[in-house]
C-alpha positions as CSV (number, residue, x, y, z in Angstrom):
1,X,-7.4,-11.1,34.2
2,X,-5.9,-10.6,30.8
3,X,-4.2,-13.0,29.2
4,X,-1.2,-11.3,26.9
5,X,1.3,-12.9,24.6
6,X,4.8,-11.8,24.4
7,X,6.4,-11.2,21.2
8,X,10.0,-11.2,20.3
9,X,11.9,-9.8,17.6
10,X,13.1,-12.6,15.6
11,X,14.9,-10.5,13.1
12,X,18.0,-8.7,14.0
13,X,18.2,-5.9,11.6
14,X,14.3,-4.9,13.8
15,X,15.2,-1.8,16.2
16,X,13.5,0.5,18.1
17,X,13.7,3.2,15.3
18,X,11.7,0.9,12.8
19,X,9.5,-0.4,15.3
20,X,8.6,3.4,16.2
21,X,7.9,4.1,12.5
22,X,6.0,0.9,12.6
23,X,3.9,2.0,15.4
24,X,3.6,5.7,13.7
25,X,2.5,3.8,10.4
26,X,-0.4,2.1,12.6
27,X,-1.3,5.4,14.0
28,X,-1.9,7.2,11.0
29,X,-4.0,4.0,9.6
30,X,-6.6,4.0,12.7
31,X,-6.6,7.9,12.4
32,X,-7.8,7.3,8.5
33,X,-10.2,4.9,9.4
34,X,-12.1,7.3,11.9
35,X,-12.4,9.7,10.1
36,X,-11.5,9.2,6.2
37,X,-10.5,12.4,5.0
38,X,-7.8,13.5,2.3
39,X,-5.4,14.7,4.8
40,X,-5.8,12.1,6.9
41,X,-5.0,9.6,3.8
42,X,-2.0,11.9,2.7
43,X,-0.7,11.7,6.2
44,X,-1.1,7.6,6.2
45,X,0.3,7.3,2.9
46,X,3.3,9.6,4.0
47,X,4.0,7.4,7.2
48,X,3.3,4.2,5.3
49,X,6.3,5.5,2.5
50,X,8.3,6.6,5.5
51,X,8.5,3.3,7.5
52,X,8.8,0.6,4.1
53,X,11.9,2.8,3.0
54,X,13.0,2.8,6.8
55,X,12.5,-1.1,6.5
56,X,14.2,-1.4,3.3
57,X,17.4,0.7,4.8
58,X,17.6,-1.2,7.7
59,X,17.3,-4.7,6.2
60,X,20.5,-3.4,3.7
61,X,22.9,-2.2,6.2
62,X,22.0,-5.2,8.1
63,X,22.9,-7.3,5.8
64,X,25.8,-5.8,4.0
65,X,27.6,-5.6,7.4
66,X,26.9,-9.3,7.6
67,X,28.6,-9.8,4.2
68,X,31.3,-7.6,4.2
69,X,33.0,-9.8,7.0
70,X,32.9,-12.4,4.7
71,X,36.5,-12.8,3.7
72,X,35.7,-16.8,1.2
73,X,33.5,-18.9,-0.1
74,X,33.2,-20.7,3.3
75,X,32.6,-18.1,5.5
76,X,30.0,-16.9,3.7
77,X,27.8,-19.9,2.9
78,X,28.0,-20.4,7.0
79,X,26.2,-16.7,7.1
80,X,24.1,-17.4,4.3
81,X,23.1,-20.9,6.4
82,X,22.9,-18.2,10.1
83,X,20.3,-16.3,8.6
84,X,18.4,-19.0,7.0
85,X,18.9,-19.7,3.8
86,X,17.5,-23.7,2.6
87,X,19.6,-26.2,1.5
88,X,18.9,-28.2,-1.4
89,X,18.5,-31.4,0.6
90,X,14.4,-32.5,0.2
Protein backbone atom coordinates (compact mmCIF):
# COMPACT_ATOMS: atom_id res chain seq x y z
CA UNK A 1 0.00 0.00 0.00
CA UNK A 2 1.03 3.41 -1.18
CA UNK A 3 0.11 6.23 0.47
CA UNK A 4 -0.46 9.29 -2.23
CA UNK A 5 -1.35 12.91 -1.66
CA UNK A 6 -3.68 14.73 -3.91
CA UNK A 7 -2.86 17.98 -5.08
CA UNK A 8 -5.03 20.66 -6.37
CA UNK A 9 -4.56 23.64 -8.44
CA UNK A 10 -5.00 26.54 -6.26
CA UNK A 11 -4.36 28.98 -8.99
CA UNK A 12 -6.85 29.55 -11.59
CA UNK A 13 -4.93 30.93 -14.43
CA UNK A 14 -3.00 26.85 -14.08
CA UNK A 15 -4.41 24.65 -17.17
CA UNK A 16 -3.70 21.67 -18.62
CA UNK A 17 -1.52 23.40 -21.36
CA UNK A 18 0.94 24.78 -18.69
CA UNK A 19 0.85 21.94 -16.60
CA UNK A 20 1.82 19.79 -19.85
CA UNK A 21 4.79 22.22 -20.49
CA UNK A 22 5.46 21.85 -16.84
CA UNK A 23 5.64 18.13 -17.08
CA UNK A 24 7.77 18.44 -20.56
CA UNK A 25 10.09 20.97 -18.55
CA UNK A 26 10.65 18.04 -15.83
CA UNK A 27 11.29 15.63 -18.60
CA UNK A 28 13.88 17.25 -20.29
CA UNK A 29 15.62 17.93 -16.66
CA UNK A 30 15.75 14.05 -15.61
CA UNK A 31 16.86 13.43 -19.36
CA UNK A 32 19.95 15.96 -18.61
CA UNK A 33 20.72 14.48 -15.46
CA UNK A 34 21.22 10.94 -16.99
CA UNK A 35 23.10 11.66 -19.30
CA UNK A 36 24.62 15.35 -19.27
CA UNK A 37 25.28 16.07 -22.72
CA UNK A 38 25.13 19.46 -24.77
CA UNK A 39 22.02 18.51 -26.53
CA UNK A 40 20.54 17.27 -23.83
CA UNK A 41 21.16 20.80 -21.95
CA UNK A 42 20.06 22.74 -25.15
CA UNK A 43 16.89 20.73 -25.20
CA UNK A 44 16.22 21.45 -21.16
CA UNK A 45 17.14 24.95 -21.52
CA UNK A 46 14.69 25.24 -24.57
CA UNK A 47 11.75 23.50 -22.61
CA UNK A 48 12.65 25.38 -19.46
CA UNK A 49 12.28 28.97 -21.78
CA UNK A 50 9.26 27.46 -23.37
CA UNK A 51 7.08 26.70 -20.20
CA UNK A 52 8.29 30.29 -17.90
CA UNK A 53 7.08 32.29 -21.10
CA UNK A 54 3.99 29.87 -21.22
CA UNK A 55 3.65 30.73 -17.38
CA UNK A 56 4.15 34.35 -17.89
CA UNK A 57 1.33 34.34 -20.79
CA UNK A 58 -1.05 32.65 -18.89
CA UNK A 59 -0.71 34.48 -15.57
CA UNK A 60 -1.34 37.94 -17.99
CA UNK A 61 -4.46 37.01 -19.78
CA UNK A 62 -5.58 35.67 -16.52
CA UNK A 63 -5.35 38.55 -15.03
CA UNK A 64 -6.14 41.23 -17.44
CA UNK A 65 -9.57 39.40 -18.07
CA UNK A 66 -10.05 39.76 -14.35
CA UNK A 67 -9.36 43.51 -14.59
CA UNK A 68 -10.91 44.51 -17.49
CA UNK A 69 -14.41 43.70 -15.88
CA UNK A 70 -13.56 46.06 -13.52
CA UNK A 71 -15.79 49.00 -14.34
CA UNK A 72 -14.67 51.48 -10.46
CA UNK A 73 -12.66 51.82 -7.80
CA UNK A 74 -14.93 49.31 -5.83
CA UNK A 75 -15.17 46.62 -8.00
CA UNK A 76 -11.83 46.37 -8.41
CA UNK A 77 -10.38 46.51 -4.83
CA UNK A 78 -13.10 43.44 -4.23
CA UNK A 79 -10.91 41.56 -7.14
CA UNK A 80 -7.81 42.75 -5.93
CA UNK A 81 -9.07 41.30 -2.20
CA UNK A 82 -10.51 37.61 -4.51
CA UNK A 83 -7.13 36.98 -5.51
CA UNK A 84 -5.40 37.90 -2.39
CA UNK A 85 -4.00 40.85 -2.04
CA UNK A 86 -3.14 41.98 2.07
CA UNK A 87 -4.69 44.54 3.75
CA UNK A 88 -2.93 46.96 5.64
CA UNK A 89 -4.59 45.91 8.93
CA UNK A 90 -1.41 44.25 11.24
Amino acid sequence: MKCVRIKQRTDDWIDSDVLQCIKDCDAAFYTYKRNETEDNLLAFRESRNKAQSYIFKAKKSYFISIFSNCSNSKSLWSSLKQLGLPSKKG
